[in-house]
PyMOL CGO cylinders between C-alpha atoms (Angstrom):
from pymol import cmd
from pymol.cgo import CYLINDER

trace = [
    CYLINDER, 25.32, -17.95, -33.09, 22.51, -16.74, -35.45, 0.3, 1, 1, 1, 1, 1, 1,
    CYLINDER, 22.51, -16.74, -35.45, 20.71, -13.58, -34.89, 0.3, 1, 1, 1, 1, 1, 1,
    CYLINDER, 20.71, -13.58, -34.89, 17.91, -13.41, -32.33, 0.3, 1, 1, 1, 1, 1, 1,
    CYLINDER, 17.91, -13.41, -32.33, 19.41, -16.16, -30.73, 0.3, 1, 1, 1, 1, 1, 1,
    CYLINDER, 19.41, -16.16, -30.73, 19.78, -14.35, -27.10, 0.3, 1, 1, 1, 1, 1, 1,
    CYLINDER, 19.78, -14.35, -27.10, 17.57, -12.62, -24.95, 0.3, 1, 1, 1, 1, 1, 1,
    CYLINDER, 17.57, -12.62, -24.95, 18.84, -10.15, -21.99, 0.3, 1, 1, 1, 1, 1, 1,
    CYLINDER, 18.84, -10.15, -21.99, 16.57, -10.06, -19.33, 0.3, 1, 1, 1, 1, 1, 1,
    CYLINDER, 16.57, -10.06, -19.33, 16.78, -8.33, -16.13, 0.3, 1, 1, 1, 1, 1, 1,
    CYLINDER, 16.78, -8.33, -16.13, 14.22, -6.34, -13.85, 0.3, 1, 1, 1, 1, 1, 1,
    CYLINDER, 14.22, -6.34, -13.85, 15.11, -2.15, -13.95, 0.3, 1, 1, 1, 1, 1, 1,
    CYLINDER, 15.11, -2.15, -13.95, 16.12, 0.45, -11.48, 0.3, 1, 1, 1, 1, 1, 1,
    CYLINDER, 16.12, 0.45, -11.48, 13.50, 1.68, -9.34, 0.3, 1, 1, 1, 1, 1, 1,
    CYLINDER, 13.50, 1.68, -9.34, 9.99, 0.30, -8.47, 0.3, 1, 1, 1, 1, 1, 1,
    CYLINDER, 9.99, 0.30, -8.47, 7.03, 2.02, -9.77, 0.3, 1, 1, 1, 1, 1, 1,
    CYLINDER, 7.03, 2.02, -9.77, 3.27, 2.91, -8.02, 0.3, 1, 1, 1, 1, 1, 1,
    CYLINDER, 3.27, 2.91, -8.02, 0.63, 0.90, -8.95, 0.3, 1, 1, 1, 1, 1, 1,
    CYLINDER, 0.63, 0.90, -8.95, -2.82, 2.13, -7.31, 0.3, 1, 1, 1, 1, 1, 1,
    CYLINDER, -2.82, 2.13, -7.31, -5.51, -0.67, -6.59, 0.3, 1, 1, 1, 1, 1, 1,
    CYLINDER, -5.51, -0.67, -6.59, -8.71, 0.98, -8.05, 0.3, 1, 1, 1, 1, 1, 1,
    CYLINDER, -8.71, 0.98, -8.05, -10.63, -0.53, -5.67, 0.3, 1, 1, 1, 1, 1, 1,
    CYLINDER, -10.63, -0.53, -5.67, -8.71, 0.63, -2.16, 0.3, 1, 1, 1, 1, 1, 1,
    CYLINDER, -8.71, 0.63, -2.16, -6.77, 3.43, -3.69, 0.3, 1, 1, 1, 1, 1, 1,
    CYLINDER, -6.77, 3.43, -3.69, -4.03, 1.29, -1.99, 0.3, 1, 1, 1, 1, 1, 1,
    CYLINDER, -4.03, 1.29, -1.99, -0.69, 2.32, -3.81, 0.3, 1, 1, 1, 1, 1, 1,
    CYLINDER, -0.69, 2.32, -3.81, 1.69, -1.36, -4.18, 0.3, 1, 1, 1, 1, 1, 1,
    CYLINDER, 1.69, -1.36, -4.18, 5.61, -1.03, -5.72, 0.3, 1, 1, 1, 1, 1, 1,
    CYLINDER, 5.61, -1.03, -5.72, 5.39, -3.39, -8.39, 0.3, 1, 1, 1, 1, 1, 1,
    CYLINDER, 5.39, -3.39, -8.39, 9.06, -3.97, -10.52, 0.3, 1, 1, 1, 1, 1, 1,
    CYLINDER, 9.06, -3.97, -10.52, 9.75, -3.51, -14.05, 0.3, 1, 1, 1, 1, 1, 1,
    CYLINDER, 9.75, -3.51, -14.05, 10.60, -6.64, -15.78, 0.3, 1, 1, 1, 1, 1, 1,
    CYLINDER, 10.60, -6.64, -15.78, 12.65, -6.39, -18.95, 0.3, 1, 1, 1, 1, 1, 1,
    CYLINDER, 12.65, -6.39, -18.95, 13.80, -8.75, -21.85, 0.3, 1, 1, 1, 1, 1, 1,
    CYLINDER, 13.80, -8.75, -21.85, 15.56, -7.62, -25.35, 0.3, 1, 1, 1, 1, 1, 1,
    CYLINDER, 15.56, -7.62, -25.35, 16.43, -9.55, -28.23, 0.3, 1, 1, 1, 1, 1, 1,
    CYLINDER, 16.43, -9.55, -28.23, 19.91, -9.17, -28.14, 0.3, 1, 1, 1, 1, 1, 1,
    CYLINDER, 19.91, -9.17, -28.14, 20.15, -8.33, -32.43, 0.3, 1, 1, 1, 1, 1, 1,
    CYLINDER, 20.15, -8.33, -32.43, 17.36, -6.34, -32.96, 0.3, 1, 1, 1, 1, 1, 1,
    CYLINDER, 17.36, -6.34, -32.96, 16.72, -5.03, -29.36, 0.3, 1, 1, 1, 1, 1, 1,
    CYLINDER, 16.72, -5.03, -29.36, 12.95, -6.08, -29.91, 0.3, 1, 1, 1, 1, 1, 1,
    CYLINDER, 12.95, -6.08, -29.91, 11.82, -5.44, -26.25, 0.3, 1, 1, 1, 1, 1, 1,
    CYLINDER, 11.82, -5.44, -26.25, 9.23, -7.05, -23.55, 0.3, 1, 1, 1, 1, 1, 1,
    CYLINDER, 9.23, -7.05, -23.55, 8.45, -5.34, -20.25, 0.3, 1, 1, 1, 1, 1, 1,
    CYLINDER, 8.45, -5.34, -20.25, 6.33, -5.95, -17.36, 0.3, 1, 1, 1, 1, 1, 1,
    CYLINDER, 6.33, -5.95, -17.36, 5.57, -4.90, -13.83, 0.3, 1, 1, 1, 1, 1, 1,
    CYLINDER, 5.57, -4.90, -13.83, 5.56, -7.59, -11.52, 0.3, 1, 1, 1, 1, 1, 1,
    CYLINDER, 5.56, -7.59, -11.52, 4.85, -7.71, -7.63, 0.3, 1, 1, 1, 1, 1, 1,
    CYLINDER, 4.85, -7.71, -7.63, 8.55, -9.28, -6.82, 0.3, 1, 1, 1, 1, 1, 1,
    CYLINDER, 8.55, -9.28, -6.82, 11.78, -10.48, -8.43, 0.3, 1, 1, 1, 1, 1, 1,
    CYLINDER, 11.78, -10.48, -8.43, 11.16, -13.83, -6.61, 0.3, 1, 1, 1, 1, 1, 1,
    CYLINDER, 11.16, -13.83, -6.61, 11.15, -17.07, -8.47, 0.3, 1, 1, 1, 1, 1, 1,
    CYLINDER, 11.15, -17.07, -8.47, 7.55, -17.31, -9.10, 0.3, 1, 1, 1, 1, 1, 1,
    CYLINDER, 7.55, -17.31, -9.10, 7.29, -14.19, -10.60, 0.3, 1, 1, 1, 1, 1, 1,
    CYLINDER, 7.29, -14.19, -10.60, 10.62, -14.21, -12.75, 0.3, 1, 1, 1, 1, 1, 1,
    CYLINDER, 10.62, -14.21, -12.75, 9.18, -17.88, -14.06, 0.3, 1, 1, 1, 1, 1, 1,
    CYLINDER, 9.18, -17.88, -14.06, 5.89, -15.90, -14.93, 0.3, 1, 1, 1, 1, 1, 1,
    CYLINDER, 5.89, -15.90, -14.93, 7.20, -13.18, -16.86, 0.3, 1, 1, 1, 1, 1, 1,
    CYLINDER, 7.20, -13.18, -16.86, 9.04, -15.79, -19.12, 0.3, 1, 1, 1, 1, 1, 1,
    CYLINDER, 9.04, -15.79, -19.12, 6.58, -17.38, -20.34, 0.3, 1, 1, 1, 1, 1, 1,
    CYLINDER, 6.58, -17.38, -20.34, 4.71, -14.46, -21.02, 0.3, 1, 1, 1, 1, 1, 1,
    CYLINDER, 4.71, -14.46, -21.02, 7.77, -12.86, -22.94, 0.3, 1, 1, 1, 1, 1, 1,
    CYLINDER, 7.77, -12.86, -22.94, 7.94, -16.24, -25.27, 0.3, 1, 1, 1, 1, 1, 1,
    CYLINDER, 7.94, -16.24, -25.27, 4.50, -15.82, -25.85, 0.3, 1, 1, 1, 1, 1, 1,
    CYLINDER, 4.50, -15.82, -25.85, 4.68, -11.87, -26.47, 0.3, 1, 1, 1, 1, 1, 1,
    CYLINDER, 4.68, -11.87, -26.47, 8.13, -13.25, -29.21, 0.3, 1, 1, 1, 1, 1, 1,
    CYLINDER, 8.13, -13.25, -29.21, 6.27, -15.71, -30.34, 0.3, 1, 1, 1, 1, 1, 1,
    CYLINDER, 6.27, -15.71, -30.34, 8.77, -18.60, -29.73, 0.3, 1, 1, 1, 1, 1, 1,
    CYLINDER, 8.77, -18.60, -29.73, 11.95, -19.08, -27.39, 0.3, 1, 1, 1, 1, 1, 1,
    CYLINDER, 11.95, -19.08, -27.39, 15.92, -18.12, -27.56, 0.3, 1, 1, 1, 1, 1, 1,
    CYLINDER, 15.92, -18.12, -27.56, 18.65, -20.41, -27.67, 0.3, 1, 1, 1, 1, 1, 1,
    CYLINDER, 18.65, -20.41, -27.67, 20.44, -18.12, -25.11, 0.3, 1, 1, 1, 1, 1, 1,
    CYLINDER, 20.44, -18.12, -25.11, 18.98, -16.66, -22.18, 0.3, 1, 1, 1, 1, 1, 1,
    CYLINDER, 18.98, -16.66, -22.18, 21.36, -13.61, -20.57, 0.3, 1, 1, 1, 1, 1, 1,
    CYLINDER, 21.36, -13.61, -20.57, 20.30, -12.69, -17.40, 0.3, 1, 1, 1, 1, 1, 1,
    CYLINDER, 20.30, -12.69, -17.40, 21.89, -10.05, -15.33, 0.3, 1, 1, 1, 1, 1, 1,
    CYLINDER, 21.89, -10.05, -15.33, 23.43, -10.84, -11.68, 0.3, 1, 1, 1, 1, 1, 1,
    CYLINDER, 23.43, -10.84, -11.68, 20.12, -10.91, -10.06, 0.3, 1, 1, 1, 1, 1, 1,
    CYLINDER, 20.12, -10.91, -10.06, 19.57, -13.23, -7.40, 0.3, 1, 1, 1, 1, 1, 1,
    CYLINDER, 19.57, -13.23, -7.40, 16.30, -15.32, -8.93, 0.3, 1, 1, 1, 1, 1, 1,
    CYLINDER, 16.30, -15.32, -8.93, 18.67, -16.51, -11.93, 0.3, 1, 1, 1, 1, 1, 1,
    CYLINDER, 18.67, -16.51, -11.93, 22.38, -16.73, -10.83, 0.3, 1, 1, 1, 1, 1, 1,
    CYLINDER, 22.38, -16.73, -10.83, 23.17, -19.25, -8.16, 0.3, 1, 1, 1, 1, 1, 1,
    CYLINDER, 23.17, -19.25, -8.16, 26.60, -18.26, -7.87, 0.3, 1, 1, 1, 1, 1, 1,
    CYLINDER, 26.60, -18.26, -7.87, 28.33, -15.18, -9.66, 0.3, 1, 1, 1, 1, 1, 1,
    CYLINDER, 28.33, -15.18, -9.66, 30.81, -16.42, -12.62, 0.3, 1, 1, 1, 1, 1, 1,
    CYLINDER, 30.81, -16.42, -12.62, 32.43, -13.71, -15.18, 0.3, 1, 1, 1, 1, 1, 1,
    CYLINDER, 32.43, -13.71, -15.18, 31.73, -16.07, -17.99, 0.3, 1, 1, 1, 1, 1, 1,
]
cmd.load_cgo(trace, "trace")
């Protein structure tokens, strides 16, 4: 396969504070992350869950952010993107 061909995505360790500037209310939000796998050109985001919705969400926005879309997608074993575990 050709260069820039897969992304790695996966949400990181620990949750981080976000503060509503209206309530002062303090939500966890998680940190979603996708790298080209050749040049480790990298997207993050904070999201409010790793549930379907929001994994779905933060794809699209990292195609837009890259301008285009992977032929490989290479997600870690999270539960929103592997049904069942498989080494390969």
């Amino acid at each position: 396969m050709p260069a820039g061909d897969k992304l790695f995505i996966d949400y990181c360790g620990p949750t981080i504070g976000v503060v509503d500037g209206a309530t002062g209310e303090i939500r966890s939000a998680q940190i979603f992350v996708a790298v080209l796998g050749a040049s480790n050109y990298t997207y993050a985001e904070a999201t409010w869950s790793q549930g379907l919705p929001d994994w779905i969400s933060s794809h699209v926005r990292t195609f837009e952010f890259f301008g285009g879309v992977t032929q490989l997608l290479v997600p870690d074993n999270l539960k929103s993107a592997v049904s069942k575990a498989d080494r390969y």
